[in-house]
C-alpha positions as CSV (number, residue, x, y, z in Angstrom):
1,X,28.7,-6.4,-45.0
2,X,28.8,-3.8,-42.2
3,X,26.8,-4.0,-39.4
4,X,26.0,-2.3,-35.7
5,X,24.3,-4.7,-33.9
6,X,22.0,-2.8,-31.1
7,X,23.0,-3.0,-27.3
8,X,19.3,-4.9,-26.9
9,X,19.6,-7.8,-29.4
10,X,22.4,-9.6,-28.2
11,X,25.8,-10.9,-28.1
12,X,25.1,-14.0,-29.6
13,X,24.0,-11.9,-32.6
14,X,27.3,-10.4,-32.2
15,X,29.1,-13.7,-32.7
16,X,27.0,-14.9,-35.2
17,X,27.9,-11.8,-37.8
18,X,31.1,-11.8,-36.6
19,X,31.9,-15.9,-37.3
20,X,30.7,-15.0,-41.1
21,X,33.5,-12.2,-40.9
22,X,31.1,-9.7,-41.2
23,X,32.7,-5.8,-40.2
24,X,30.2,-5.7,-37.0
25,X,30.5,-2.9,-34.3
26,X,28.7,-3.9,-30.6
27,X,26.9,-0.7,-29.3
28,X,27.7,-2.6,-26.4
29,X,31.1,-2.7,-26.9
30,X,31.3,0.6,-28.4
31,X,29.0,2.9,-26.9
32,X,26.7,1.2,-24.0
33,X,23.6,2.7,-23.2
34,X,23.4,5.1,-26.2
35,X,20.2,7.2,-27.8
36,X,18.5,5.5,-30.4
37,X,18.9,8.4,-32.3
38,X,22.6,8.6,-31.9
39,X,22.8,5.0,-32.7
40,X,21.0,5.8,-36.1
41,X,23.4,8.7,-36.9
42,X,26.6,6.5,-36.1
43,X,25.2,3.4,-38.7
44,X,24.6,6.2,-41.3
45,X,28.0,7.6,-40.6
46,X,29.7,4.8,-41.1
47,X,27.6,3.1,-43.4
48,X,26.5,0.1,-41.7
49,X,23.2,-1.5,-41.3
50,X,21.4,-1.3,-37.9
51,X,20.5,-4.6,-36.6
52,X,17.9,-4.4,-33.6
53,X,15.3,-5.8,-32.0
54,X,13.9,-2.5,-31.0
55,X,10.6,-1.0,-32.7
56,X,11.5,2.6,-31.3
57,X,13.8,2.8,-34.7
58,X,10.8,1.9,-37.2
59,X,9.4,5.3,-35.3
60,X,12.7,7.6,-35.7
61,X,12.4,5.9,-39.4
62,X,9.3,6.0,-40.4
63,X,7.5,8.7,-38.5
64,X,10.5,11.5,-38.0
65,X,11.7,10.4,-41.4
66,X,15.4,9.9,-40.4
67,X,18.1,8.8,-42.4
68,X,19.7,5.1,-42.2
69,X,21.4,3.0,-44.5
70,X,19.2,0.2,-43.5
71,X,17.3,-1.3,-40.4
72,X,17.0,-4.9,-39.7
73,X,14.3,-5.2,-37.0
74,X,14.2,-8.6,-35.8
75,X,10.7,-9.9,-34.1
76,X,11.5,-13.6,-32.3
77,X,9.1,-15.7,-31.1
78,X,10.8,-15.6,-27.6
79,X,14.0,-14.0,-26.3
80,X,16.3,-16.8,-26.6
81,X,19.6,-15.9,-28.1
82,X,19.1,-18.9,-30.7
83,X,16.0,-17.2,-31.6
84,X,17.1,-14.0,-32.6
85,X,20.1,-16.0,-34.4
86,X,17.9,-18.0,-36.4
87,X,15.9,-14.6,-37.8
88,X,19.6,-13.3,-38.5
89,X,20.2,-16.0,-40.5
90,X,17.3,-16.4,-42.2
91,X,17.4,-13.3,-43.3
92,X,21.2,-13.6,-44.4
93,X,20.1,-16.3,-46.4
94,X,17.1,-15.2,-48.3
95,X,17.8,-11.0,-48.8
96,X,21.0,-10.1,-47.7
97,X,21.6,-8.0,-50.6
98,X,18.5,-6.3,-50.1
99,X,19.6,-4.9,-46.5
100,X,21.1,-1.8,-47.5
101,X,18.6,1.0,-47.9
102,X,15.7,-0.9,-47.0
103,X,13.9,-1.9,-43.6
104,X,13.6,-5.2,-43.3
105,X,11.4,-6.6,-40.6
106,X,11.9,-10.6,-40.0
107,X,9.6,-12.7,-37.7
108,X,8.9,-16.2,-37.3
109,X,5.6,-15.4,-40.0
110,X,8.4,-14.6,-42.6
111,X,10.3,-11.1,-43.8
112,X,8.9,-8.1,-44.7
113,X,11.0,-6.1,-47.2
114,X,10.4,-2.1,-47.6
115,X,13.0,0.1,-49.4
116,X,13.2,3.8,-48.4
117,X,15.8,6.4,-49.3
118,X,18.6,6.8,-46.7
């Protein structure tokens, strides 16, 4: 699967995709310190799901009705890398094939699934 793993959530995150040979661009690598928004144009571009631990993307989403080709918005219960590794995973293991498209929010309460048009 293609990913773009947000500047805030991590390297560790990074890793994690990228030991399950996942196609995974850093914005930290890539593009450090980049707008949300253009952040959200490059994933559609390139047609890779957004991985982030920002809620500022459920806004350009939800509420300015931008296009994606999927948001995974991880909530951990703490900001340990293991934490937000543990949501990645969990959510690799239960929906990955539901990624794409939809805006997946994962927590330690569970995963919350919601499909919306790219």
């Amino acid at each position: 699967m293609n990913f773009i793993v947000d500047e805030s959530t991590g390297a560790a995150v990074i890793a994690f995709l990228r030991v399950l040979n996942h196609d995974v661009l850093a914005v930290a690598e890539e593009m450090p310190q980049a707008d949300d928004l253009d952040i959200l144009k490059w994933a559609v571009r390139d047609q890779r799901v957004l991985v982030t631990n920002d809620k500022d993307f459920g806004e350009l989403v939800f509420r300015s009705g931008e296009p994606h080709r999927g948001v995974l918005l991880i909530r951990p219960p703490d900001e340990s890398p293991a934490s937000r590794v543990a949501l990645v995973r969990a959510v690799l293991n239960q929906c990955a094939d539901q990624l794409v498209d939809h805006f997946v929010v994962a927590s330690q309460s569970g995963v919350r699934i919601r499909p919306l048009s790219p």
